[in-house]
N, C-alpha and C positions, 0 to 999 in steps of 0.2 A: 153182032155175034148172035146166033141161034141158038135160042136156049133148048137146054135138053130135059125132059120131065125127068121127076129122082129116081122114077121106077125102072128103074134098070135088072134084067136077068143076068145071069153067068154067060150067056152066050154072046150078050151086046157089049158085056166087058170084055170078052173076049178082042171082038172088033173092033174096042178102042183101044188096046192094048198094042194088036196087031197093027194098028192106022198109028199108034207113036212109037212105033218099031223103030222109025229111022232115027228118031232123037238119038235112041243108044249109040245107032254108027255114025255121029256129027263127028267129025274128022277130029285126033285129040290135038293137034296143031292147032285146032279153031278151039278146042275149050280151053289149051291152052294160053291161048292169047287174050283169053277172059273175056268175051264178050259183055259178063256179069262177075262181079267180085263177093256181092250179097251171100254171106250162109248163111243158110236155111237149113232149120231145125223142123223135128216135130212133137206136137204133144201127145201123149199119151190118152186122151180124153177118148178117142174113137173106141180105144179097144174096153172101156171100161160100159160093159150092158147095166143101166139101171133099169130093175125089172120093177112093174107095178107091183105096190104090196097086195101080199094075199090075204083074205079073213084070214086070223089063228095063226098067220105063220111068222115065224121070228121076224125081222126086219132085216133086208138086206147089207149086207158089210162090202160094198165095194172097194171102199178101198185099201181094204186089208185080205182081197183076192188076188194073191200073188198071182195066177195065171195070167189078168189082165197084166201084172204091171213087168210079168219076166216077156208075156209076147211083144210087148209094145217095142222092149229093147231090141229085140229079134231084130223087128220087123223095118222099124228104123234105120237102125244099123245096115240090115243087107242093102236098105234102098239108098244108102248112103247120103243120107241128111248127116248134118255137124252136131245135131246135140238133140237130148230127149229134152221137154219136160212133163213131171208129173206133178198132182196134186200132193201138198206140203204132206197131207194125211199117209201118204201112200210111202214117199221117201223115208217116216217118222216110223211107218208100220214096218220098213223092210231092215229097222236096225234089230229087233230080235233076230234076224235071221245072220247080223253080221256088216249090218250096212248096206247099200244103195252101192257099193264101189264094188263087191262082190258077183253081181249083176251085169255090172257095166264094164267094168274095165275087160274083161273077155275078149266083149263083144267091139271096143274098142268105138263105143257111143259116150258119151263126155255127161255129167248131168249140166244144162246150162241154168235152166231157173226152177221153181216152184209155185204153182197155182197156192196162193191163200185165203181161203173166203173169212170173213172178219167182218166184225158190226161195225161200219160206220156209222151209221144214223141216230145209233142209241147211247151217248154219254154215259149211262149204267152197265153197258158192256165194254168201255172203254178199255179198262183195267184187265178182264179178261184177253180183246185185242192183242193188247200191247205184249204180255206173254205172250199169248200165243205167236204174235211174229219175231220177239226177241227169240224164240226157241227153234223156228223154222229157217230163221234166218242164218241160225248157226250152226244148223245141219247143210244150208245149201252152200255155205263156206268150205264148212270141212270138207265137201264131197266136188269142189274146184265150180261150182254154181258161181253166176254173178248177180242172177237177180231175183225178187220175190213179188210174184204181182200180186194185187190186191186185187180180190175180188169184192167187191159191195154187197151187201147183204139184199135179199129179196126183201119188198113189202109191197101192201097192196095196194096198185098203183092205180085203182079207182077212186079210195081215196086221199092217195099222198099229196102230201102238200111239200114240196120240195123247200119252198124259200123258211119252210120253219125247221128244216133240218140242217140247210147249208151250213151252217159255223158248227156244227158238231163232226160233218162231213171233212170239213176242211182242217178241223181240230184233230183229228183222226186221224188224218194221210199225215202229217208235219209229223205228229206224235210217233206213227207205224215207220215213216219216214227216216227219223230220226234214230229208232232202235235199229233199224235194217242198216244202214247206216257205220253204227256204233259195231254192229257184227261184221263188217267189211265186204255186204253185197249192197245191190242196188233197188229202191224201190220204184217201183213202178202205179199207175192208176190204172185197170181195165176196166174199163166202161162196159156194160150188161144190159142186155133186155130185161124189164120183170123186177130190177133193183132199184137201188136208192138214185144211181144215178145211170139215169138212162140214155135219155132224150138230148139232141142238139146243145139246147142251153144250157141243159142241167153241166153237159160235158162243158163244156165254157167256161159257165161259170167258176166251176170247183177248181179247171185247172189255172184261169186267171188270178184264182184268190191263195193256192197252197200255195206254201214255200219250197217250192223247185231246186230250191238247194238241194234239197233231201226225197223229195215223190218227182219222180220222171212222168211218163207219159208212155203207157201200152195199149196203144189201142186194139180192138179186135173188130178189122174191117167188115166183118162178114156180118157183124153184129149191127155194125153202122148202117150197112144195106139192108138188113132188115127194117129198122127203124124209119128209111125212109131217108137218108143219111149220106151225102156224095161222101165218101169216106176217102177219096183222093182229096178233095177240098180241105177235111179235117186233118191231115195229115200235113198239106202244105200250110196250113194256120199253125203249126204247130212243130213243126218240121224241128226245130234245136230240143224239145223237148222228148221226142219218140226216140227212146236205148231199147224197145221189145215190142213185138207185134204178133199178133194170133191173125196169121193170110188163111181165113177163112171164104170160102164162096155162097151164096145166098141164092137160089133159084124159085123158092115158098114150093109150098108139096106135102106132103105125109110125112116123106123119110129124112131120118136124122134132123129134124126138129125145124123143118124147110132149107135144111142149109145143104151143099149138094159139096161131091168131090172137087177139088180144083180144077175149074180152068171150065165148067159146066154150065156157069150161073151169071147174075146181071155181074159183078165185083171188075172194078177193072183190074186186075194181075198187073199188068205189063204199065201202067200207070204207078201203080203202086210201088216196083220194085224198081223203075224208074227215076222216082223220087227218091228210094233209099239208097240207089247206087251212090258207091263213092263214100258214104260216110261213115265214121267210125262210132258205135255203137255199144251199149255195156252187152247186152245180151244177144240174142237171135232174133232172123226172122222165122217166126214159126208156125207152120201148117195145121192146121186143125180143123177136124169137123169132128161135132157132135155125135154121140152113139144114141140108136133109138129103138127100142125093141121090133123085131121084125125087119132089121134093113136089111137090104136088098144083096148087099156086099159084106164080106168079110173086110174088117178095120186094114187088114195087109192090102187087100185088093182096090182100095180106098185109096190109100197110102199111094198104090202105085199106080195110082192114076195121077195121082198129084203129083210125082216124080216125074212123070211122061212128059206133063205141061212143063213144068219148070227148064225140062233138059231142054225143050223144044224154043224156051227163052230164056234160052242161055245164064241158064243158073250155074253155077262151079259146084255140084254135088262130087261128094265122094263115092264114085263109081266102084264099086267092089270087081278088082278083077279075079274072076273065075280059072 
């Protein structure tokens, strides 16, 4: 595959838009007959700008800018993916307003899970943890969610020493696990650049040693090829434990934090979705890429690029007829 740089104009999107014209008109006989059975969701993350702080100025609130999180449904919805997700923060922010179902049921976009970032690493935040996902967890029930992934906490990975953290790591999924659980959705482990658990082994390790009754396994492939990470390989090590996935693409570059629209970058797609055919699943597969100041695309135009690739392999999208 040739890779394409991130810096993309309005006008080269154009021409890639126009060049996956024909995915739309793949005969419905042929999507019918389900080439792919996989749905595929997407996250919310693109459309959320975190802007660098200014001297003197307040601190940004992202995720209590409803603009980000009413387009994201929009935008999804028309491209007809099966389910959003957004970060626990945002679902939590949109109950003054009446709920997260308010939103979405309109739009006839489903909420499937919830990003949750939580301290694994640090036993003195445990207790906070554990609320916080008892609480998230029982908003993404009520609102027809089935999972909550865990995000790992950042620390500084110059000088982390991972094997002194593992049992607190692993004490931590069981624990988050277990309440997620107890609330009637599913937890998951998302592996992160930048966190507690990063790298190869680190992923290994943690998921050899939790107890998988209760923490599944999310990975987020794009994240994997960053790291340096066949992310098809990790997926087949691990294949009965993957119920949610962030199908992120990885090209390195300036925009959107080197990760690129789908279907642009080193990631294999089509290996990927591959492996997940066929199987039954708690959550989604779900598209993501990163938002970065300055990018190049609009999160919608992003979105339908990823749309284009998938129709083109033969994913089963909810095509909105016009």
């Amino acid at each position: 595959m040739s890779l394409m740089t991130t810096t993309m104009n309005r006008r080269t999107f154009a021409k890639v838009i126009a060049g996956g014209a024909a995915a739309i008109a793949v005969p419905d006989a042929a999507r019918a007959a389900g080439q792919r059975t996989v749905k595929i969701g997407h996250t919310g993350l693109t459309w959320i700008t975190f802007s660098p702080p200014t001297p003197g100025a307040a601190p940004s609130r992202p995720f209590d800018n409803f603009d980000f999180i009413d387009q994201a449904a929009k935008d999804i919805s028309s491209l007809g993916f099966w389910g959003v997700e957004y970060f626990a923060q945002q679902v939590e922010a949109y109950e003054a307003r009446g709920g997260i179902d308010k939103l979405l049921k309109p739009l006839n976009i489903p909420l499937t899970s919830a990003y949750c970032p939580v301290n694994l690493s640090d036993p003195a935040r445990r207790k906070q943890g554990l609320d916080d996902i008892t609480r998230w967890a029982k908003l993404v029930k009520k609102y027809g969610g089935t999972v909550v992934v865990i995000g790992p906490n950042s620390v500084p990975r110059d000088t982390y020493k991972f094997s002194e953290h593992k049992a607190s790591i692993v004490a931590a999924l069981n624990d988050y696990g277990k309440a997620a659980n107890d609330a009637g959705v599913m937890s998951v482990l998302h592996q992160h650049t930048g966190t507690c658990v990063e790298t190869r082994d680190e992923t290994y390790e943690v998921l050899h040693a939790m107890d998988s009754r209760y923490t599944k396994f999310g990975p987020d492939v794009g994240q994997l090829q960053k790291g340096g990470v066949d992310p098809v390989q990790v997926i087949k090590d691990f294949l009965p434990l993957v119920h949610h996935m962030h199908l992120k693409d990885f090209v390195g570059g300036e925009n959107w934090l080197g990760y690129c629209p789908l279907g642009q970058g080193k990631v294999n797609i089509t290996g990927i979705l591959d492996l997940m055919e066929g199987r039954k699943i708690q959550g989604h597969v779900m598209v993501e890429l990163d938002g970065s100041p300055g990018q190049p695309l609009s999160a919608g135009e992003a979105a339908k690029i990823a749309q284009q690739h998938l129709l083109k392999l033969g994913a089963p999208l909810r095509i909105q007829k016009k």
